[in-house]
N, C-alpha and C positions, 0 to 999 in steps of 0.2 A: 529373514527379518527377525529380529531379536523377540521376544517373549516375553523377554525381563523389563521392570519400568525403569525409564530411563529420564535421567531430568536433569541437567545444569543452568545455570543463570549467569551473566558476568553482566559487568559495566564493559561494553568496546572499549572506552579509553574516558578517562577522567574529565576532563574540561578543556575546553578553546579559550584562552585570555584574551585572545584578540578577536576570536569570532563567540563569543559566548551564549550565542541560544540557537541552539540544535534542535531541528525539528523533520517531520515528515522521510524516515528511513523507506528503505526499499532494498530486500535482500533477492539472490540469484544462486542459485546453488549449481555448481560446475561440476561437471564430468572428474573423477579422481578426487572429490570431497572438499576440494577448494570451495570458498562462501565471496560472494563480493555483497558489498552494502553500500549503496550511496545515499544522501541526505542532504540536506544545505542548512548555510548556517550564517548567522553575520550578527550585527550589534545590536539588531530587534529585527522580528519578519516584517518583511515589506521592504527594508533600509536599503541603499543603497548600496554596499558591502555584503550583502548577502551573497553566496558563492555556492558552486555543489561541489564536496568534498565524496571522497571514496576511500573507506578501507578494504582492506583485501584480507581473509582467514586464511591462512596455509596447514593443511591435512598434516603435513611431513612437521612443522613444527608444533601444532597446537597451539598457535597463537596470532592474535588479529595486530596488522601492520598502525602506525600511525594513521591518520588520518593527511591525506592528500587535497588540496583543489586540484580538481580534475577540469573545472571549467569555473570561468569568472570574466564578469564584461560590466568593464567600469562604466558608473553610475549607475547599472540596470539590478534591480533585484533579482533574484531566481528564485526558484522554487521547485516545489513535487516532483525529485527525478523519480524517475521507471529504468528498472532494467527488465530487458528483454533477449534472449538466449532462441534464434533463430535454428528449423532445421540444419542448414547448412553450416551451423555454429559459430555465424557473427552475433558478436553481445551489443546489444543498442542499448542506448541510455540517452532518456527523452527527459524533458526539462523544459522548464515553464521559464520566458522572458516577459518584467511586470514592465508593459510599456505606458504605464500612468504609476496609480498608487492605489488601484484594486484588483481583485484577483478577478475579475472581468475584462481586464486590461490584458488580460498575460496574451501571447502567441506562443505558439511548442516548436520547438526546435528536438534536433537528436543529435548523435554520434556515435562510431559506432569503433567496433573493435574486432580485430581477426584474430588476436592474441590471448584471450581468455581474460582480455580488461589490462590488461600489461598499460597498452599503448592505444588512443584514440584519436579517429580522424572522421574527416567527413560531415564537418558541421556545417547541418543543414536546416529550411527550415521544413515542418511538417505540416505546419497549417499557421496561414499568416494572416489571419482574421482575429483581431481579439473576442474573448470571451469561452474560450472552451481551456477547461483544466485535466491535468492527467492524476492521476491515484493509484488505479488500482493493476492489479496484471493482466497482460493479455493474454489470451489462451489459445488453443487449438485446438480448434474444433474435429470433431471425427472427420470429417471429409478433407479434412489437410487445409482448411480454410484458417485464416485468425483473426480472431473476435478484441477486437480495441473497444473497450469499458470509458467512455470518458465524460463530464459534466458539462452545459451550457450554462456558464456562470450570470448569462444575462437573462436566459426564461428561466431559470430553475429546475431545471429537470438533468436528467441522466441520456447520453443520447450513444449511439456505436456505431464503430466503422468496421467493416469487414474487409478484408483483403483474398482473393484467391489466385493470387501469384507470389505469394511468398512474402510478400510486404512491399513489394516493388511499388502496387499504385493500390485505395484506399478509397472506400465510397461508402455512406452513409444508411444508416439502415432508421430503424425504428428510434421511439422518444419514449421515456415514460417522465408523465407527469402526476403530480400529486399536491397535493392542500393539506397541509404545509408542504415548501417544497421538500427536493432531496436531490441528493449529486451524490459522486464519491462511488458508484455502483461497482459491488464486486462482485464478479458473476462466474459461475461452472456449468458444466455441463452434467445432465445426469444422463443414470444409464439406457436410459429411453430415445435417449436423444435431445431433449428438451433441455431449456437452458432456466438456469436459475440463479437469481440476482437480489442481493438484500443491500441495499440505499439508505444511506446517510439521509438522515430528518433534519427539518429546518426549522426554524424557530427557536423555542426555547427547549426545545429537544421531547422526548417522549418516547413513542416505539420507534424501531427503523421498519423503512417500508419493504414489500415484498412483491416481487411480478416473477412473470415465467413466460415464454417465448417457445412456440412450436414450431418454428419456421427458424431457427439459425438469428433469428434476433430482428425480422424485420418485422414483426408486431408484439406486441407486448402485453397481457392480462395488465387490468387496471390495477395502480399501486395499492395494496393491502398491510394491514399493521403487520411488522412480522415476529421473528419469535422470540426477539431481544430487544430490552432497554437500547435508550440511543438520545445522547446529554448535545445530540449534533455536533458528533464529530467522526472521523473516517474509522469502520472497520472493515474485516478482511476474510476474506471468503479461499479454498485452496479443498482439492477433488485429489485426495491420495492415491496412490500406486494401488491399494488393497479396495478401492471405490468408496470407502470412507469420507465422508465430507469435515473439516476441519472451521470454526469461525471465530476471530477474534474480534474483539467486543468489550466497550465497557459499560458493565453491567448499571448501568445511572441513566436517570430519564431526566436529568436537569443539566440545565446550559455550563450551569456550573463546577459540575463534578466529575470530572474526565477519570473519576475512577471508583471501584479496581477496576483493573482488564484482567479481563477472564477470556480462556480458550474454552470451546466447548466441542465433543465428535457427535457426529448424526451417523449413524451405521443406515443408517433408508435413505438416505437421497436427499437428507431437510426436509423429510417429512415428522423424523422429532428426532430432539438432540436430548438425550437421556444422559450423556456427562459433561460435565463443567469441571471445569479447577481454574484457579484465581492466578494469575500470574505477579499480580502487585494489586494489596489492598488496605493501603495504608489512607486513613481516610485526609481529607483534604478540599480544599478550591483550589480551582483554576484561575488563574490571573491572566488574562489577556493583554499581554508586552505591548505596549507602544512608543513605552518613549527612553524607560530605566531597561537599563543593564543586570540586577540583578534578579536574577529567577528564584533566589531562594524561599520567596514566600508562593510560589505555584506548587501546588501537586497537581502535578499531570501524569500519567500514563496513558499516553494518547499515541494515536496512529502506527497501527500495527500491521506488519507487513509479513506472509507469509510463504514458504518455498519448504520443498522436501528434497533432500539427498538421493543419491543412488543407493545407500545404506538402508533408506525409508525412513530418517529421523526426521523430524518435523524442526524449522527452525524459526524463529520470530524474531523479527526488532518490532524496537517501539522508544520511542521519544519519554525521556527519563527526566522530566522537572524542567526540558527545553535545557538543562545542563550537558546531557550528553546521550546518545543511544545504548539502550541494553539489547544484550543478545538474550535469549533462552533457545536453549534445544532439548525436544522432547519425544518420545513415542506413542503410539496407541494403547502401548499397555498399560504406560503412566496416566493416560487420560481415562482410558478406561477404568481405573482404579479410583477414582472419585466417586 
C-alpha cells in the first residue's frame, strides 16, 4: 500500500436532461480495480420516472462509462440502490419500489449479476411488506455470516437482518430506537468482535446517534449522541484492509445544510477520529425538490457512499447538487495528513 497521499476528485458525468436530479449513489469496488456505481434519478424524487442508472469505471481505460438504466418500472418510483459483492462473487443490486408516494411505501426488490455488473437477471422480490428502506452496505461478519443494515420507515428506528447461508434466506435480529428518531444505520465490525453503528438523526437534525452490539447484532446498547454533526441525512461508515475505520459525514447539525462533507480516520475502532478533511465545503442550503426541475439553487453534498480497492485506495460518491454524482478517491495517508 502506498505511503504517498493520494487524492483525486472528478464529476462521473455532467447532467441527465431527461432524468435531471440524481441522488443516493452506491459504489462497489471489483476484483482487478474495476468500480461500479449505481444511483437513481428522474424529474424529482419520488416522480414517477425515477429509474436506477449504473455506471461502470474501467482500470484498463481510466475512465467511468456513461450512465446506463439498469432497471426501470413504469409509473413506480425507485430509489436507494445497494450493491453488494457476495463470496461466491454474484454482484446484487437492491432497490427500493415507492408503492404510494412515501418512503414507507417502498418494498425491496434485487438482481443480481454473475458477470462483474456486465449483465443482470433475477429480479426478485426481498421483502414485500412496505416500510423498510435500504442505504447502507452490508458486511460480513467474522464468522462468514452477513449483516443487512436497514431502516423501518414506519417506527423510526434502524433494524437488521442476518443471513448465515450466504444470503440465500434472511431473519431479523435486533432494533435500535431513539428520540428523535434515526435510520440510514451504517455499521462495521471492530476488532473485538463487536459491532459498531452510527444513525442518521431525525428531525431537524443535530448529532447522529451511536449504539454497539455484542452479540452479532441481535441487541443493541441504547442510542447515544455520537461523534459527528448530522443536518438528518445519510452517512457512511467502511472498516479498511489496515483496521482503520473510515466515516463520511456532513459536518452541519441543521435540516438545512447538507454541507460540507467531510471524510474523517479513527485508527482505534471509533473510539476517536483525530483526522478529518472536507471533501466539498462550499457553503449553501438545501432545497428539497418536489415539484421544479431545476437544482441549481440546492447545495447539497449529501449521501456518501463508501468502498475500498484491492490497491487499499478509499473511494466515495456522493450526490453533487442532485445534478449529478461525484467520485473522490483517496488514501490513509492523504487523510492522515490533515
Amino acid at each position: 500500500m502506498s505511503q504517498e497521499p493520494l487524492f483525486r476528485s472528478q464529476e462521473i458525468f455532467a447532467s441527465l436532461p431527461e432524468l435531471p436530479s440524481c441522488h443516493a449513489s452506491t459504489i462497489l469496488a471489483l476484483p482487478g480495480g474495476d468500480l461500479l456505481m449505481a444511483f437513481y434519478a428522474g424529474s424529482v424524487e419520488k416522480a414517477a420516472d425515477v429509474s436506477i442508472l449504473l455506471c461502470r469505471y474501467s482500470a484498463a481505460t481510466a475512465r467511468w462509462s456513461p450512465p446506463q438504466v439498469v432497471i426501470d418500472r413504469p409509473d413506480k418510483s425507485l430509489g436507494n440502490p445497494l450493491l453488494h459483492r457476495d463470496r461466491a462473487g454474484t454482484v446484487w443490486l437492491y432497490y427500493l419500489v415507492m408503492q404510494g408516494h412515501k418512503w414507507h411505501h417502498c418494498t425491496i426488490r434485487s438482481v443480481r449479476s454473475t458477470d462483474g455488473g456486465f449483465t443482470w437477471d433475477g429480479d426478485t422480490t426481498f421483502r414485500a411488506t412496505p416500510g423498510w428502506t435500504t442505504r447502507n452496505n452490508l458486511i460480513e461478519l467474522a464468522g462468514g455470516e452477513y449483516l443487512f443494515p436497514l431502516s423501518d420507515n414506519v417506527a423510526g428506528c434502524s433494524v437488521f437482518m442476518r443471513s448465515v447461508d450466504g444470503g440465500c434466506s434472511w431473519h431479523e435480529l435486533g432494533r435500535i430506537e431513539s428520540d428523535p428518531n434515526n435510520e440510514q444505520p451504517a455499521v462495521v465490525q471492530r476488532a473485538d468482535g463487536s459491532l459498531l453503528a452510527l444513525l442518521r438523526t431525525g428531525g431537524k437534525g443535530g448529532a447522529c446517534w451511536l449504539s454497539r452490539s455484542r452479540d452479532g447484532g441481535l441487541t443493541w446498547t441504547p442510542a447515544v449522541p455520537g461523534p459527528f454533526k448530522n443536518p438528518n441525512s445519510a452517512m457512511a461508515l467502511l472498516r479498511l484492509a489496515s483496521g482503520s475505520l473510515v466515516a463520511a459525514y456532513n459536518d452541519s447539525d441543521h435540516y438545512r445544510r447538507r454541507t460540507p462533507l467531510c471524510v474523517a480516520l479513527s485508527p482505534d475502532d471509533g473510539r476517536s477520529w483525530p483526522y478529518a478533511r472536507a471533501l466539498e465545503d462550499r457553503h449553501g442550503e438545501f432545497t428539497y425538490l418536489t415539484t421544479r426541475l431545476d437544482n441549481s439553487d440546492s447545495t447539497e453534498f449529501s449521501y456518501p457512499a463508501l468502498a475500498q480497492d484491492d490497491a487499499g485506495v478509499v473511494h466515495a460518491t456522493y450526490t453533487n447538487c442532485r445534478i449529478n454524482i461525484k467520485h473522490a478517491a483517496f488514501n490513509e495517508a492523504w487523510l492522515r495528513g490533515a
